[in-house]
mmCIF file as gemmi writes it, N, C-alpha and C atoms, coordinates in Angstrom:
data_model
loop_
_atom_site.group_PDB
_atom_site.id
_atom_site.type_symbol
_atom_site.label_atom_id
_atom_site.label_alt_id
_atom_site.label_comp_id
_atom_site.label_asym_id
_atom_site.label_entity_id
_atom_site.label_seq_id
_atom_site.pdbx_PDB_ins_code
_atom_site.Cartn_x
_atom_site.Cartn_y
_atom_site.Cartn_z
_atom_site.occupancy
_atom_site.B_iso_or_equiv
_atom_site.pdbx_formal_charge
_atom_site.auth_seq_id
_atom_site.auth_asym_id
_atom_site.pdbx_PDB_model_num
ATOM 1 N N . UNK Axp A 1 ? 93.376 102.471 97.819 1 0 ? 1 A 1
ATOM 2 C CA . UNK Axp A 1 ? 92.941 103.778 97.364 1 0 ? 1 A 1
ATOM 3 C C . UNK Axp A 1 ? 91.517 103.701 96.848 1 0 ? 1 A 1
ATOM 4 N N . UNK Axp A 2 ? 91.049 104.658 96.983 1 0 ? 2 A 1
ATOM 5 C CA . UNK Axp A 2 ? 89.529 104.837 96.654 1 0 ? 2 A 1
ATOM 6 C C . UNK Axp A 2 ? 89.462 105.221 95.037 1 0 ? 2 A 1
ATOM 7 N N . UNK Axp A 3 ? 88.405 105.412 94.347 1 0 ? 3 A 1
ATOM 8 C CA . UNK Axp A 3 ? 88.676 105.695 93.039 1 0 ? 3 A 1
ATOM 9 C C . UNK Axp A 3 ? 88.483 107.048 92.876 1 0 ? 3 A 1
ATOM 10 N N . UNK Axp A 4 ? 87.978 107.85 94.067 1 0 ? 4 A 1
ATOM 11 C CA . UNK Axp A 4 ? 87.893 109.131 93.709 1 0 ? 4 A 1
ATOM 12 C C . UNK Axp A 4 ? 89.159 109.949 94.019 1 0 ? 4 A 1
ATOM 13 N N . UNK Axp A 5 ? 90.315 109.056 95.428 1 0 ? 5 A 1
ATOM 14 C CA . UNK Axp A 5 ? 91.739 109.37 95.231 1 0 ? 5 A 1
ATOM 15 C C . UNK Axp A 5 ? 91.942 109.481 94.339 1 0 ? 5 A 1
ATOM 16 N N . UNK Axp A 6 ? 92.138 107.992 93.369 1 0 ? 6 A 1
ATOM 17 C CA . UNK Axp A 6 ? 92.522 107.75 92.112 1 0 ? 6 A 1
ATOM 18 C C . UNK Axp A 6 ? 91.946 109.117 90.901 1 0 ? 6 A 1
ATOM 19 N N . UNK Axp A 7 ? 90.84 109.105 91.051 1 0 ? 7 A 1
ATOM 20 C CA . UNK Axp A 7 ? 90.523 110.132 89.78 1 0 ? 7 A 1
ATOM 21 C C . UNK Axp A 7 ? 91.677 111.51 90.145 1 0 ? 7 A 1
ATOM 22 N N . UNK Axp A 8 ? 91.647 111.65 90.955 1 0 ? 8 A 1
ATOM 23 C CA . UNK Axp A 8 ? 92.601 112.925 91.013 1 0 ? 8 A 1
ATOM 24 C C . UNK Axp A 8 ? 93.781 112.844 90.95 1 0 ? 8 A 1
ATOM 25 N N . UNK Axp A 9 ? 94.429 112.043 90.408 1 0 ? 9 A 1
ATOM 26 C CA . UNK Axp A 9 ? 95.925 111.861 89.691 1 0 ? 9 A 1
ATOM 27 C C . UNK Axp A 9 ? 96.027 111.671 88.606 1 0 ? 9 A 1
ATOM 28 N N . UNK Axp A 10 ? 97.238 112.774 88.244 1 0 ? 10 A 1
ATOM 29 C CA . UNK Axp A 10 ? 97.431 112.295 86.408 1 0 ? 10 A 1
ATOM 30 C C . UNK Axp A 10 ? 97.813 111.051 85.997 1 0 ? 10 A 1
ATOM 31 N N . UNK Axp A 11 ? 97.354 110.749 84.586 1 0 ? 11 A 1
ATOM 32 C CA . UNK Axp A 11 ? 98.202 109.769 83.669 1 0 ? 11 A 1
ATOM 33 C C . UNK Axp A 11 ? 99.284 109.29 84.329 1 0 ? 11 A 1
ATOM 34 N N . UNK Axp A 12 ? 100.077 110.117 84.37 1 0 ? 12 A 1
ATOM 35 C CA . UNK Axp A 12 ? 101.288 109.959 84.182 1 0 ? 12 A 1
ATOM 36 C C . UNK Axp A 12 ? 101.742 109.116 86.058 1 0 ? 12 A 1
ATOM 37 N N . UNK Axp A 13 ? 101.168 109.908 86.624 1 0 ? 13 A 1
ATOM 38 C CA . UNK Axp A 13 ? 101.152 109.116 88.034 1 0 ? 13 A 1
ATOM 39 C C . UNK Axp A 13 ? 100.246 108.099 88.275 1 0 ? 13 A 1
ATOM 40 N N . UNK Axp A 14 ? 99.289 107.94 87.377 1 0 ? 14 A 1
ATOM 41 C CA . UNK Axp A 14 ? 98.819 106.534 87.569 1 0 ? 14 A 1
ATOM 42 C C . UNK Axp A 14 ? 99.525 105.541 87.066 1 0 ? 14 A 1
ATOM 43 N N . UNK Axp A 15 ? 100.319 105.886 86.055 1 0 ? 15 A 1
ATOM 44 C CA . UNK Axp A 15 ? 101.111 104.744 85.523 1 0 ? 15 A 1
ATOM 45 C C . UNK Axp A 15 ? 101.867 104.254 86.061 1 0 ? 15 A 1
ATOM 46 N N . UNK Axp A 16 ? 102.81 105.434 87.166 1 0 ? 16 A 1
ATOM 47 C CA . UNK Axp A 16 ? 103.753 104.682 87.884 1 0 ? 16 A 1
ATOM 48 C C . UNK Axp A 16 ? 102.985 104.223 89.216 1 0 ? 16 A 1
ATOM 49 N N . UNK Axp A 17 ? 102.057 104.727 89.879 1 0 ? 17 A 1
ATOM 50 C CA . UNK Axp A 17 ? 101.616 103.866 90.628 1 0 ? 17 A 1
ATOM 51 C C . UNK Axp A 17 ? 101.36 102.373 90.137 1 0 ? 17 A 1
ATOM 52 N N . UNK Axp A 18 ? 100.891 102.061 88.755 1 0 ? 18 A 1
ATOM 53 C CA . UNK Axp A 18 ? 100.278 101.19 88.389 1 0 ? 18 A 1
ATOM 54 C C . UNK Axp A 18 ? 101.723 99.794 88.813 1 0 ? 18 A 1
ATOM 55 N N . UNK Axp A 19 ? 102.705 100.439 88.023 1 0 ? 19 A 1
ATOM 56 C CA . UNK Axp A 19 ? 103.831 99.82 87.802 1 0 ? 19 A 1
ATOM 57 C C . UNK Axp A 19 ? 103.971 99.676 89.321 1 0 ? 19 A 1
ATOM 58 N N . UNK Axp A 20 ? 104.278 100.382 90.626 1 0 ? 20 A 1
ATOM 59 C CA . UNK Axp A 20 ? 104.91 99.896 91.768 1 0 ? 20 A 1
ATOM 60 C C . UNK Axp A 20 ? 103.935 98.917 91.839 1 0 ? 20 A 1
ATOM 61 N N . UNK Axp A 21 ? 102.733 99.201 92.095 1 0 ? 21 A 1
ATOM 62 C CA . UNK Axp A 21 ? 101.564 97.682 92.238 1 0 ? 21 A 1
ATOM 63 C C . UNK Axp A 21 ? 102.132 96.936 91.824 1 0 ? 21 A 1
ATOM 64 N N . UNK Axp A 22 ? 102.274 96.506 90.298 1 0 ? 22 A 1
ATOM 65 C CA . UNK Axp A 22 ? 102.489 95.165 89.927 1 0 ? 22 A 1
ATOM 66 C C . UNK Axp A 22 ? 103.84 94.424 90.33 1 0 ? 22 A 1
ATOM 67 N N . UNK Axp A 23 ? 104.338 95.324 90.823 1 0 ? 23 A 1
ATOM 68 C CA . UNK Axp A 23 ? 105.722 95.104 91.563 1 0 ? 23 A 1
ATOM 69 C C . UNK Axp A 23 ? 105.701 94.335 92.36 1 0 ? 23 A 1
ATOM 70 N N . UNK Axp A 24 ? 104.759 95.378 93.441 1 0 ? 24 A 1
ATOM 71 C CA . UNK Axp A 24 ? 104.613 94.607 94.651 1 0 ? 24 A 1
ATOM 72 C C . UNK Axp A 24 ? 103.362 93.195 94.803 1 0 ? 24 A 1
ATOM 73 N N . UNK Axp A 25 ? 102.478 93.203 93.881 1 0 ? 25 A 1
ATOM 74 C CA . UNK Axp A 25 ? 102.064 92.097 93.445 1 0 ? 25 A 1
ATOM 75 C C . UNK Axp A 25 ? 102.584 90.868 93.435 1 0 ? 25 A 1
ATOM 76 N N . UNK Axp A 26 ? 103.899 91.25 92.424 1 0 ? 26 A 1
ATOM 77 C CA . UNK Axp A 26 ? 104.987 90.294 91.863 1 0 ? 26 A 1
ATOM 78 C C . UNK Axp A 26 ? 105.352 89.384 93.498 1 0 ? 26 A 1
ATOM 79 N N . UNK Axp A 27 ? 106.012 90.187 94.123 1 0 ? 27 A 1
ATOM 80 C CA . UNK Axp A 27 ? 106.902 89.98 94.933 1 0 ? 27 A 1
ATOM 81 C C . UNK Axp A 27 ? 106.195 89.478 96.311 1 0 ? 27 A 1
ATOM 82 N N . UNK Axp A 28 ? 104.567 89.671 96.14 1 0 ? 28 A 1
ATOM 83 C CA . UNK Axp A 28 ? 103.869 88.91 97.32 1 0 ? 28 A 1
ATOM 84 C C . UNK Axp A 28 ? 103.209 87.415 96.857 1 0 ? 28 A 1
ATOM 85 N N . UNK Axp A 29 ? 103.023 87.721 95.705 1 0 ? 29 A 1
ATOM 86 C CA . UNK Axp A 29 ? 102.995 86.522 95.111 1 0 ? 29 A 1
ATOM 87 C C . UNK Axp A 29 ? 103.874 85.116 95.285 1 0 ? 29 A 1
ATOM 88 N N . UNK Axp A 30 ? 105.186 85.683 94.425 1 0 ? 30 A 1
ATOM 89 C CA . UNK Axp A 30 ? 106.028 85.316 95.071 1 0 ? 30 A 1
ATOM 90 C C . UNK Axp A 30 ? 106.411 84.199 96.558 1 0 ? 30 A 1
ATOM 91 N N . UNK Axp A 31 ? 106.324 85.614 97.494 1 0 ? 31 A 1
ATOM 92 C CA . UNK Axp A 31 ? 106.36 84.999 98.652 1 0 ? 31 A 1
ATOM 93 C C . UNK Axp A 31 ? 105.351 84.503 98.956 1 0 ? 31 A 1
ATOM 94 N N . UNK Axp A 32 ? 104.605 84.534 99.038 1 0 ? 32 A 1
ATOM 95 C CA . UNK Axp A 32 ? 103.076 83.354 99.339 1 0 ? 32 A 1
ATOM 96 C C . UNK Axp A 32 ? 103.437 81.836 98.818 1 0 ? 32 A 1
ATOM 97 N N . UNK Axp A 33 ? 104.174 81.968 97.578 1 0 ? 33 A 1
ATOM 98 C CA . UNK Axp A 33 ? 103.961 80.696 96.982 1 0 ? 33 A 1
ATOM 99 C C . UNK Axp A 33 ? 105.313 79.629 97.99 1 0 ? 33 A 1
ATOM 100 N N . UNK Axp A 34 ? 106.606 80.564 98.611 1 0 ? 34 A 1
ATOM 101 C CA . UNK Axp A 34 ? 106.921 79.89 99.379 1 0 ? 34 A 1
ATOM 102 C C . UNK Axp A 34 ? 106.614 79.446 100.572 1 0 ? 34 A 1
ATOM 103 N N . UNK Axp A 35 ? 106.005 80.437 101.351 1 0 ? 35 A 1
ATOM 104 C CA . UNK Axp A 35 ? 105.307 80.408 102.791 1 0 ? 35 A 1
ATOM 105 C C . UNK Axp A 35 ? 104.68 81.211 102.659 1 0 ? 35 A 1
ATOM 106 N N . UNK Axp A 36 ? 103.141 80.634 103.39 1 0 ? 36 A 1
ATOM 107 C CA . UNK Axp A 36 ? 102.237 81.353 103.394 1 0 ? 36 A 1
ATOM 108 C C . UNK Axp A 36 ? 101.98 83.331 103.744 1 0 ? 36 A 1
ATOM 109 N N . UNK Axp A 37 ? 101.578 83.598 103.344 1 0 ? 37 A 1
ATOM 110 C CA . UNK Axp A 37 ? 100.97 85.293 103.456 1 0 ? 37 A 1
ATOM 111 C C . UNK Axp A 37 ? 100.307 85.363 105.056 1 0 ? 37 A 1
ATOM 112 N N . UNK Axp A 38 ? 100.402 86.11 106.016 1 0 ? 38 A 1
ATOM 113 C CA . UNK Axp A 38 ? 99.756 86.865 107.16 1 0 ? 38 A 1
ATOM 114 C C . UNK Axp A 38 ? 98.783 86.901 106.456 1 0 ? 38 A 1
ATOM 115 N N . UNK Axp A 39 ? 98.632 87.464 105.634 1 0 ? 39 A 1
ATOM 116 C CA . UNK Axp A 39 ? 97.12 88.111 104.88 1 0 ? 39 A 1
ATOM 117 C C . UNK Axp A 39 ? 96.702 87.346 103.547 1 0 ? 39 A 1
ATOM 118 N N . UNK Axp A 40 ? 96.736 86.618 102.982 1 0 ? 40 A 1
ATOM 119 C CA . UNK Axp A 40 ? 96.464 86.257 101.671 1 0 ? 40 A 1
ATOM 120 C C . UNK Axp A 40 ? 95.689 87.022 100.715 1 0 ? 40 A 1
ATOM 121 N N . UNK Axp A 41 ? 94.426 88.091 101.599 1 0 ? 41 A 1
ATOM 122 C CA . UNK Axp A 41 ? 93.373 88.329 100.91 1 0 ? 41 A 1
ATOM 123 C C . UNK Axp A 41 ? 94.323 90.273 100.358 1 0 ? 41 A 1
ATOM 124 N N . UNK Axp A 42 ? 95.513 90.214 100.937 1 0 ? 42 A 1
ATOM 125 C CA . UNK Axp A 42 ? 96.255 91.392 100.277 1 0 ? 42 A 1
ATOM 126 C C . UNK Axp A 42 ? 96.413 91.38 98.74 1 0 ? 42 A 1
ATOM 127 N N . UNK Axp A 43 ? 96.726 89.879 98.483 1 0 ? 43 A 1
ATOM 128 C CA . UNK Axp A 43 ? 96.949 89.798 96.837 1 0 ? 43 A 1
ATOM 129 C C . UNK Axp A 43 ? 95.374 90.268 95.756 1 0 ? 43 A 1
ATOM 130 N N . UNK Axp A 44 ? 94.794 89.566 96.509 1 0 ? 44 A 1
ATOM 131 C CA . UNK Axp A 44 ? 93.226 90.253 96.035 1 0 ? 44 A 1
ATOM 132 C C . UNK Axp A 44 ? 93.178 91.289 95.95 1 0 ? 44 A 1
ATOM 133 N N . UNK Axp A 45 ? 93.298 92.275 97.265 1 0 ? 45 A 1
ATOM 134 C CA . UNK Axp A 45 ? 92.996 93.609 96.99 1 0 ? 45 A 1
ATOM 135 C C . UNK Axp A 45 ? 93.952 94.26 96.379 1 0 ? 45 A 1
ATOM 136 N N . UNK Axp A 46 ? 94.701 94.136 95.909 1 0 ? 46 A 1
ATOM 137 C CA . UNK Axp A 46 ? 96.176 94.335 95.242 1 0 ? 46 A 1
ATOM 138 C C . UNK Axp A 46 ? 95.711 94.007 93.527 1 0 ? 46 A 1
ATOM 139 N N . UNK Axp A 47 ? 95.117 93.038 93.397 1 0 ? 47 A 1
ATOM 140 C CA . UNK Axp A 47 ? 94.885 92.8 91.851 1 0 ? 47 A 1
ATOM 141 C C . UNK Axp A 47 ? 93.609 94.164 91.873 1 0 ? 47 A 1
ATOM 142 N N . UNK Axp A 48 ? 92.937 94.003 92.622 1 0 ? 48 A 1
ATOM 143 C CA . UNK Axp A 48 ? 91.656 95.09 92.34 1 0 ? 48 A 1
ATOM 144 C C . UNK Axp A 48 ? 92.347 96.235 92.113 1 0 ? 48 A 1
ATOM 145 N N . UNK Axp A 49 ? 93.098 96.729 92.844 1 0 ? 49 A 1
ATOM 146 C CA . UNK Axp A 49 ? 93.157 98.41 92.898 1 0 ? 49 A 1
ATOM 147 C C . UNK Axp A 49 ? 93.858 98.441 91.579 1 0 ? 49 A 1
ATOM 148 N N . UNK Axp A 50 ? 95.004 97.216 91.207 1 0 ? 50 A 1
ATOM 149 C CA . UNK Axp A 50 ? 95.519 97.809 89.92 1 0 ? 50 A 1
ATOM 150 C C . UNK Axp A 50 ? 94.604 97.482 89.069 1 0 ? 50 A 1
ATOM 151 N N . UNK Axp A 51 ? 93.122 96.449 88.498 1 0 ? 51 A 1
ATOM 152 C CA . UNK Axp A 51 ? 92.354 96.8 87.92 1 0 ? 51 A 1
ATOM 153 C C . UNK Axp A 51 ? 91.588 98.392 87.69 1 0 ? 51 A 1
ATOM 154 N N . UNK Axp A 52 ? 91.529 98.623 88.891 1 0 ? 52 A 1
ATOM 155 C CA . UNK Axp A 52 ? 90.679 100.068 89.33 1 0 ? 52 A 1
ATOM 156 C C . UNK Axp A 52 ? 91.401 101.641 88.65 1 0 ? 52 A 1
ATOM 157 N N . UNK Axp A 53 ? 93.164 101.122 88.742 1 0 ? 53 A 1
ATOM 158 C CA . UNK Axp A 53 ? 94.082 101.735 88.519 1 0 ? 53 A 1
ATOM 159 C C . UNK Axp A 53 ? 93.781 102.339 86.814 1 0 ? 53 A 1
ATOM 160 N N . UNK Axp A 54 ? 93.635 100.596 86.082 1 0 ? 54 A 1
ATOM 161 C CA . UNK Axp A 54 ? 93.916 100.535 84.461 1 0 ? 54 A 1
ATOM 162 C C . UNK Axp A 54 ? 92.633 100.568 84.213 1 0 ? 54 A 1
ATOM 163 N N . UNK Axp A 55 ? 91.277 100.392 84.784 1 0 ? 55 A 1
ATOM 164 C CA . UNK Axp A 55 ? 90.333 101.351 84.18 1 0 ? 55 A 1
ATOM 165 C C . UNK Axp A 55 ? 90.253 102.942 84.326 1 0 ? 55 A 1
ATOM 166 N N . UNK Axp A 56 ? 90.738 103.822 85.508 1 0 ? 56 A 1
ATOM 167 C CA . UNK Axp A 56 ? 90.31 105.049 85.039 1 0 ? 56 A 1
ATOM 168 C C . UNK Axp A 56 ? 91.654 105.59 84.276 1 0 ? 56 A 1
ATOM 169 N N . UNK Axp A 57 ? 92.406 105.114 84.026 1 0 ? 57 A 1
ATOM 170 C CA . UNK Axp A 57 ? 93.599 105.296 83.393 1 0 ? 57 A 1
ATOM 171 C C . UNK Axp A 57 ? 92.981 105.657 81.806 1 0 ? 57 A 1
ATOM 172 N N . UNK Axp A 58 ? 92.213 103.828 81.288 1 0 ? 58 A 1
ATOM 173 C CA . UNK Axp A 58 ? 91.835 104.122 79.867 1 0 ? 58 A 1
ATOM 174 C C . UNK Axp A 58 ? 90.286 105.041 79.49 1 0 ? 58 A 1
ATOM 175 N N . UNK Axp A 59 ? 89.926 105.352 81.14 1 0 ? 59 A 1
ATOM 176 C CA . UNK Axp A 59 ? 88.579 106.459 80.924 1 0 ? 59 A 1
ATOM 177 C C . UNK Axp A 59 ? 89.088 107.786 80.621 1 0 ? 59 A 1
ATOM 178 N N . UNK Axp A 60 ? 90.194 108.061 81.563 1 0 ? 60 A 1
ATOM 179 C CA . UNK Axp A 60 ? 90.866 109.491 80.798 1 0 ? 60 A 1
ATOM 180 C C . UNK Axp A 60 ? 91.912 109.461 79.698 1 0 ? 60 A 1
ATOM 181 N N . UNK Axp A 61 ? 92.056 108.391 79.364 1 0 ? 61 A 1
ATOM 182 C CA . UNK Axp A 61 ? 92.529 108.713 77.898 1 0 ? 61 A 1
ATOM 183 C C . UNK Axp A 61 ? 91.591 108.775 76.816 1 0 ? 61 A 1
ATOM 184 N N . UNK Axp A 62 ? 90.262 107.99 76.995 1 0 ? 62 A 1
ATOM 185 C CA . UNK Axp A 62 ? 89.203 108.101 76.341 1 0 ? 62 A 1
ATOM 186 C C . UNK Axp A 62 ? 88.764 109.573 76.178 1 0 ? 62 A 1
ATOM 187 N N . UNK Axp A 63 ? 88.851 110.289 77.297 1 0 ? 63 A 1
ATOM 188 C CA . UNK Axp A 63 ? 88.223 111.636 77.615 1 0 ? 63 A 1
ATOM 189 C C . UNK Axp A 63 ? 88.944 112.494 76.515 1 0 ? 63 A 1
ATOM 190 N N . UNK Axp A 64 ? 90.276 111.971 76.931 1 0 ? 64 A 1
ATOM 191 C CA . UNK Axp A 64 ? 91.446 113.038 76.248 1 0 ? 64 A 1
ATOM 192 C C . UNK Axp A 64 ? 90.97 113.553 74.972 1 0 ? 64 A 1
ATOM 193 N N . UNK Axp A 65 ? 90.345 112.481 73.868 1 0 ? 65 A 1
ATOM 194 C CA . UNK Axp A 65 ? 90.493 112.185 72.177 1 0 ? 65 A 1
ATOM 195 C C . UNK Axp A 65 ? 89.62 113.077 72.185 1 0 ? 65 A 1
């Protein structure tokens, strides 16, 4: 997702997006560590977007106050 997708979702749906990410994070992780990933560089972009996720998350709560 792009961050300007991202800006246009609430709180409240970024959070649960945030949460399926780390899910699926979890669970490629995971499997990588038994046999290798098709893609490896998925886990990367997977840590970014949920970085990308939990910064505009704490920019609009900043906004909120």
């Amino acid at each position: 997702m792009k961050a300007s997708e991202i800006r246009g979702l609430s709180v409240a749906e970024l959070e649960e997006k945030v949460a399926s990410a780390r899910a699926e994070l979890e669970k490629m992780q995971l499997t990588h560590s038994i046999s290798p990933l098709e893609n490896p560089m998925k886990i990367r972009s997977t840590r970014k977007e949920i970085a990308r996720m939990l910064t505009i998350i704490s920019e609009k709560k900043k906004n909120e106050k």
